[in-house]
C-alpha positions in Angstrom: 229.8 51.3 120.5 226.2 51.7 122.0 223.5 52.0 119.6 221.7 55.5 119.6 218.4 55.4 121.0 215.7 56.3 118.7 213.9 60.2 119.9 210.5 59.2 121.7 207.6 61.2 121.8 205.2 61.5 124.9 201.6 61.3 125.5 199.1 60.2 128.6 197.9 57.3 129.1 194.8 56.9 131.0 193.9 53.1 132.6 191.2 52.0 134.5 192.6 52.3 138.2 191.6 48.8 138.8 195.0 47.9 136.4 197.3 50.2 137.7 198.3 47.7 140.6 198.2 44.8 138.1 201.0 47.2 136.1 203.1 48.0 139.3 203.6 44.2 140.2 204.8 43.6 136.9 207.3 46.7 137.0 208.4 45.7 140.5 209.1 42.0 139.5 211.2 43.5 137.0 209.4 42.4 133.2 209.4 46.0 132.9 211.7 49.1 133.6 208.7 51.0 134.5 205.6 52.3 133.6 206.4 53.8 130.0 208.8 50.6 128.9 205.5 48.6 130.1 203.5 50.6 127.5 206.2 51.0 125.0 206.5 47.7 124.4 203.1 46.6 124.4 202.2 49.3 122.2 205.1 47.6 120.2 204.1 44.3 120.2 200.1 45.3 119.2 201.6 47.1 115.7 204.2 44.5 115.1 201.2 41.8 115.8 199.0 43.9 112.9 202.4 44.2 110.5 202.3 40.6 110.6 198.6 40.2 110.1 198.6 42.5 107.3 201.2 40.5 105.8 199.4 37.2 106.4 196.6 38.8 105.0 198.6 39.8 101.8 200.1 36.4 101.1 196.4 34.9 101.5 195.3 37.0 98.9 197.9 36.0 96.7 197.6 32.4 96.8 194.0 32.6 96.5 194.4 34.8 93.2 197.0 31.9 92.2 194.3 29.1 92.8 191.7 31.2 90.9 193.8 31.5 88.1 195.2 27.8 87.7 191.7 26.9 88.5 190.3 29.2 85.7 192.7 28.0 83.1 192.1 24.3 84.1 188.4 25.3 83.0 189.7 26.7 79.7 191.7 23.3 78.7 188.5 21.5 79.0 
């Protein structure tokens, strides 16, 4: 059974013209099915990089609140 593709909203997308030949070659050597999967997915990857960062970011935050407090009640056995 194929999976249902999610409903997609559009919007332009303006580049420096100097890139658009840069984008072709990579559509036409196949990495991408064409100029919106080429966007799509690198629009993708960039918010799936910052999930992750925020995440990374999170867990920091945590362990240094952990090494705070063991450090602060080290200082309160002394």
């Amino acid at each position: 059974m194929p999976s249902k593709v999610p409903p997609k909203k559009s919007f332009r997308v303006l580049v420096p013209e100097e890139l658009e030949p840069k984008i072709n070659k990579l559509v036409e050597e196949g990495h991408y099915d064409g100029k919106s999967d080429f966007a799509m997915r690198l629009i993708r990857d960039y918010i799936d990089r910052k999930e992750e960062e925020e995440i990374i970011r999170k867990k920091y935050e945590i362990l240094k609140l952990e090494g705070e407090l063991k450090k602060s009640s080290n200082n309160e056995k002394d």
